[in-house]
N, CA, C and O atoms as a DFTB+ gen file, in Angstrom:
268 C
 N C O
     1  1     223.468      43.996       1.400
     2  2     222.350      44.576       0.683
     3  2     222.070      43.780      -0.591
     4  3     222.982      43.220      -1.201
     5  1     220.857      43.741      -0.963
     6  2     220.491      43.014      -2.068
     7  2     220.935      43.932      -3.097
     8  3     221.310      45.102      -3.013
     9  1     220.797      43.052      -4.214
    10  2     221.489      43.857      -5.586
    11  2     220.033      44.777      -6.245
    12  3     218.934      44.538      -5.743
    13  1     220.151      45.754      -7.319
    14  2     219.605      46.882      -7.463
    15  2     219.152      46.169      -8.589
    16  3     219.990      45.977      -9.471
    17  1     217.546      45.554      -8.824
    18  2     216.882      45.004     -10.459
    19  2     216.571      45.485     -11.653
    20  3     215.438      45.965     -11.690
    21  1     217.138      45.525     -12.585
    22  2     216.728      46.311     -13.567
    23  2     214.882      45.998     -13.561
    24  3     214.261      45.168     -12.897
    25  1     214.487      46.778     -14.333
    26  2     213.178      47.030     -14.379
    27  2     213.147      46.257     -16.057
    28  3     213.645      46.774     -17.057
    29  1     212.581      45.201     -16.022
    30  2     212.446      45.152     -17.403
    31  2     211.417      45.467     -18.847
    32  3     211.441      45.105     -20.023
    33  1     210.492      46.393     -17.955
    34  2     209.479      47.140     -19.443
    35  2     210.419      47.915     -20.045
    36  3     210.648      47.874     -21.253
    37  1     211.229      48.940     -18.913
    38  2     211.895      49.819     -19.481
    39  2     213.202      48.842     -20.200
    40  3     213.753      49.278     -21.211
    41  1     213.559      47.748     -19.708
    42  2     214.846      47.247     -20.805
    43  2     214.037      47.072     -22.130
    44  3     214.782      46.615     -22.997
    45  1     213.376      47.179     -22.364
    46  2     212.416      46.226     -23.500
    47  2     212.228      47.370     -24.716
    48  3     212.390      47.295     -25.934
    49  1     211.741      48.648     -23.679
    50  2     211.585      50.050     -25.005
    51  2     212.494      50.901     -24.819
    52  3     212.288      51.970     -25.392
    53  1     213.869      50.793     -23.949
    54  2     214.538      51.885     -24.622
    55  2     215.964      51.351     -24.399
    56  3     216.274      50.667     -23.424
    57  1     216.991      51.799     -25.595
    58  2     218.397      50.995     -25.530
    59  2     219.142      52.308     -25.149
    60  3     218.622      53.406     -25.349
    61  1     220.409      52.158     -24.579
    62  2     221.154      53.790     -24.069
    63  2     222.576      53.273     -24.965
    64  3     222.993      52.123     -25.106
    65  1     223.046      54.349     -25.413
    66  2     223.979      54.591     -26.550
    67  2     224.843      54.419     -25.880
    68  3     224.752      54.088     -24.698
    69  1     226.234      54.675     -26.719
    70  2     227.754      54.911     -25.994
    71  2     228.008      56.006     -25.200
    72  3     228.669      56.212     -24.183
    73  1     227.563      56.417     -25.665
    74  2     227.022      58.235     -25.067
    75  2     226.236      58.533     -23.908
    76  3     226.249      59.635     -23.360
    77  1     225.557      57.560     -23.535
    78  2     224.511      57.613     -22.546
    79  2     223.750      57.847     -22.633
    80  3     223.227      58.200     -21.577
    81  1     222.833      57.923     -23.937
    82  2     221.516      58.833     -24.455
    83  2     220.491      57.684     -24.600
    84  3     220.831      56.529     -24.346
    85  1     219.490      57.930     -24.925
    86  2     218.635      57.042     -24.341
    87  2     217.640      56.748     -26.027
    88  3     217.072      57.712     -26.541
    89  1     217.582      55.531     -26.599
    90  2     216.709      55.767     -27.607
    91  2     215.538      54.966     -27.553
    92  3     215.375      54.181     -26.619
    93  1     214.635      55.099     -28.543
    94  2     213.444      54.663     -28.231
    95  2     212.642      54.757     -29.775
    96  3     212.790      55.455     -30.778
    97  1     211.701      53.630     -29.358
    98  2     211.034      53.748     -30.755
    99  2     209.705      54.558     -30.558
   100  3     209.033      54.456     -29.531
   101  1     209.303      55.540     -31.834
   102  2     208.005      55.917     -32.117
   103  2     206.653      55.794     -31.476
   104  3     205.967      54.787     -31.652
   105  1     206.371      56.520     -30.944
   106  2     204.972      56.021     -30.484
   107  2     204.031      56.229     -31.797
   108  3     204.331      57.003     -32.706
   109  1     202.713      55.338     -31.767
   110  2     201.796      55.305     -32.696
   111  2     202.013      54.216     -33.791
   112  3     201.211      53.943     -34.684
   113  1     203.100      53.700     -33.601
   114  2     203.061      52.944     -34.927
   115  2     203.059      51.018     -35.436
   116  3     203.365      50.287     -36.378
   117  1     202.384      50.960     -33.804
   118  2     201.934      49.259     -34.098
   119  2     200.673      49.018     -34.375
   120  3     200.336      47.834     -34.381
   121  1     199.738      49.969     -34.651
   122  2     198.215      50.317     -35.433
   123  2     197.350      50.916     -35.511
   124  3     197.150      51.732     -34.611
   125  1     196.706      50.846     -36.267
   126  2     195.400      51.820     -37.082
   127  2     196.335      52.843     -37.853
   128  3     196.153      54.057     -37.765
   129  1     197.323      52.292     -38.596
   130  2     198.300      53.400     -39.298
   131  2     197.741      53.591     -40.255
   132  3     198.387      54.315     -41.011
   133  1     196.318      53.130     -40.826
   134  2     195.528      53.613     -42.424
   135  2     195.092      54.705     -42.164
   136  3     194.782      55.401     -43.131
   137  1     194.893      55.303     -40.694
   138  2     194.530      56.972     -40.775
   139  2     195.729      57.759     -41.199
   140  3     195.791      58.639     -42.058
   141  1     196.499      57.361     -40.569
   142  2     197.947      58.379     -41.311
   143  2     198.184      58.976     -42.023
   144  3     197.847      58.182     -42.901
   145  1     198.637      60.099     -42.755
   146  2     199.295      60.123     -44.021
   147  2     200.329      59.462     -44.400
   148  3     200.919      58.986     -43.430
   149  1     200.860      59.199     -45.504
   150  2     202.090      58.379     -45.340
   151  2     203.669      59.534     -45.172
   152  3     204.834      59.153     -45.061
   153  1     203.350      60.412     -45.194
   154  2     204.378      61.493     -44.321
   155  2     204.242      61.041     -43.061
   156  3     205.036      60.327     -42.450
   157  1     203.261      61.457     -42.705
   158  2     203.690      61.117     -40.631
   159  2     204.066      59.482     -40.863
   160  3     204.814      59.035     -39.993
   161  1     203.746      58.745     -41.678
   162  2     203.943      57.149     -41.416
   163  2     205.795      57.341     -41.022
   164  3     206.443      57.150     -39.993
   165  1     206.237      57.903     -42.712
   166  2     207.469      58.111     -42.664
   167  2     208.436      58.628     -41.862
   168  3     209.661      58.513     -41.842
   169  1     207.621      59.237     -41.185
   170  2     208.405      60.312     -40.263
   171  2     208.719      59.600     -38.533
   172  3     209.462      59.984     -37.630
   173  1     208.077      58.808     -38.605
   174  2     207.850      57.878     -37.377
   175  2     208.774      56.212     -37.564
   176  3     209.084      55.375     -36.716
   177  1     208.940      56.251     -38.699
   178  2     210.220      55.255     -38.665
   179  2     211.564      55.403     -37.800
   180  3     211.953      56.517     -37.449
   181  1     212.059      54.561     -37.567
   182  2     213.339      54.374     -37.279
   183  2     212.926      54.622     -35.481
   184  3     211.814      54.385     -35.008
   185  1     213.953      55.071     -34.805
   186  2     214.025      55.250     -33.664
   187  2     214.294      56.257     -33.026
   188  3     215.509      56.213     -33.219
   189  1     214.122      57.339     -32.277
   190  2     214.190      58.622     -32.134
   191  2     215.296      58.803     -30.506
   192  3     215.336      57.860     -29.715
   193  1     216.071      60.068     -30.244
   194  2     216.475      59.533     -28.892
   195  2     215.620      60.448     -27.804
   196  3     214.857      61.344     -28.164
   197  1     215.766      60.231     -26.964
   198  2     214.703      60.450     -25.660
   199  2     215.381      61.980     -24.727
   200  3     216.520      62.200     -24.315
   201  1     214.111      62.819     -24.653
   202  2     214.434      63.760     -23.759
   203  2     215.263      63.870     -22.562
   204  3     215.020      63.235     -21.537
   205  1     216.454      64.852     -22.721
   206  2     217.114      64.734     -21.075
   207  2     216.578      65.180     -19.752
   208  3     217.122      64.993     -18.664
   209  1     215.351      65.843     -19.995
   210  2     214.466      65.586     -19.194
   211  2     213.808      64.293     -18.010
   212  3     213.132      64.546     -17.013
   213  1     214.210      63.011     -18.446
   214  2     213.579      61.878     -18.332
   215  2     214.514      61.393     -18.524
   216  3     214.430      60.215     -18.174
   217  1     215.414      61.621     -18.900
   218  2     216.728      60.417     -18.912
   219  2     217.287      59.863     -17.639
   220  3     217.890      58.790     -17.662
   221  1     217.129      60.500     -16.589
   222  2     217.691      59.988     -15.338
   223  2     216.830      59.422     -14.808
   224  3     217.165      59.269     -13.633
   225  1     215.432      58.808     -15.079
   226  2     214.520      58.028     -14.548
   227  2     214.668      56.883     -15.612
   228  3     213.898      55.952     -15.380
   229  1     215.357      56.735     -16.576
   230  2     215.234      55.815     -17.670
   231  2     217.008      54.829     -16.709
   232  3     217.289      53.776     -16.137
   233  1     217.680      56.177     -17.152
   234  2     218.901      54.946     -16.451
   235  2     218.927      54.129     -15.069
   236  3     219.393      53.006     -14.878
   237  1     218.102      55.267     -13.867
   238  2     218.257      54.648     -12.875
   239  2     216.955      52.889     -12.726
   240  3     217.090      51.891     -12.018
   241  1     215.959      53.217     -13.638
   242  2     215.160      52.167     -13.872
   243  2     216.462      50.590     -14.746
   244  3     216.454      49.364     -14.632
   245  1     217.115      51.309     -15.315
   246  2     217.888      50.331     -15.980
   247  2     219.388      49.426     -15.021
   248  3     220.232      48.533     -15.085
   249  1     218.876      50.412     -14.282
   250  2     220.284      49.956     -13.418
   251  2     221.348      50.760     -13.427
   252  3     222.268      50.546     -12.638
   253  1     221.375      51.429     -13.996
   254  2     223.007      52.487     -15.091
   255  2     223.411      54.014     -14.515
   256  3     222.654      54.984     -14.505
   257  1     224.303      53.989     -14.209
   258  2     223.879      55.661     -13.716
   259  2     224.441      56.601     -15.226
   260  3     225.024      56.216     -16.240
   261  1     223.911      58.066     -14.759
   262  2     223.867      58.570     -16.029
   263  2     225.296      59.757     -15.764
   264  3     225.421      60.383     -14.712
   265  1     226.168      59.863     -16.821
   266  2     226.949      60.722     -16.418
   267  2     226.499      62.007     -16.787
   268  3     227.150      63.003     -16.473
């Protein structure tokens, strides 16, 4: 059998922890951020982690299984 490809959009926007959790950056914030307030600007920094909802379509896209 051929080997199983990671998908690489999904390697690109989301990294999975030690933990297995899945993180991801912000949506909204590569432009038109002058509508913003600078609260939501702030609030959208950094990297947030991802619903377990959707986490088992994130690992199996990555290659990884999820425990």
């Amino acid at each position: 059998m051929p080997k199983m490809k990671t998908h690489k959009g999904t390697k690109k926007r989301f990294r999975l922890t030690a933990t297995g959790k899945a993180k991801h950056r912000c949506a909204g914030t590569s432009h038109l951020a002058t509508r913003m307030s600078s609260k939501r600007k702030r609030n959208l920094r950094g990297t947030r982690v991802l619903h377990d909802s959707v986490l088992h379509q994130i690992t199996a896209a990555l290659g990884k299984y999820s425990s």
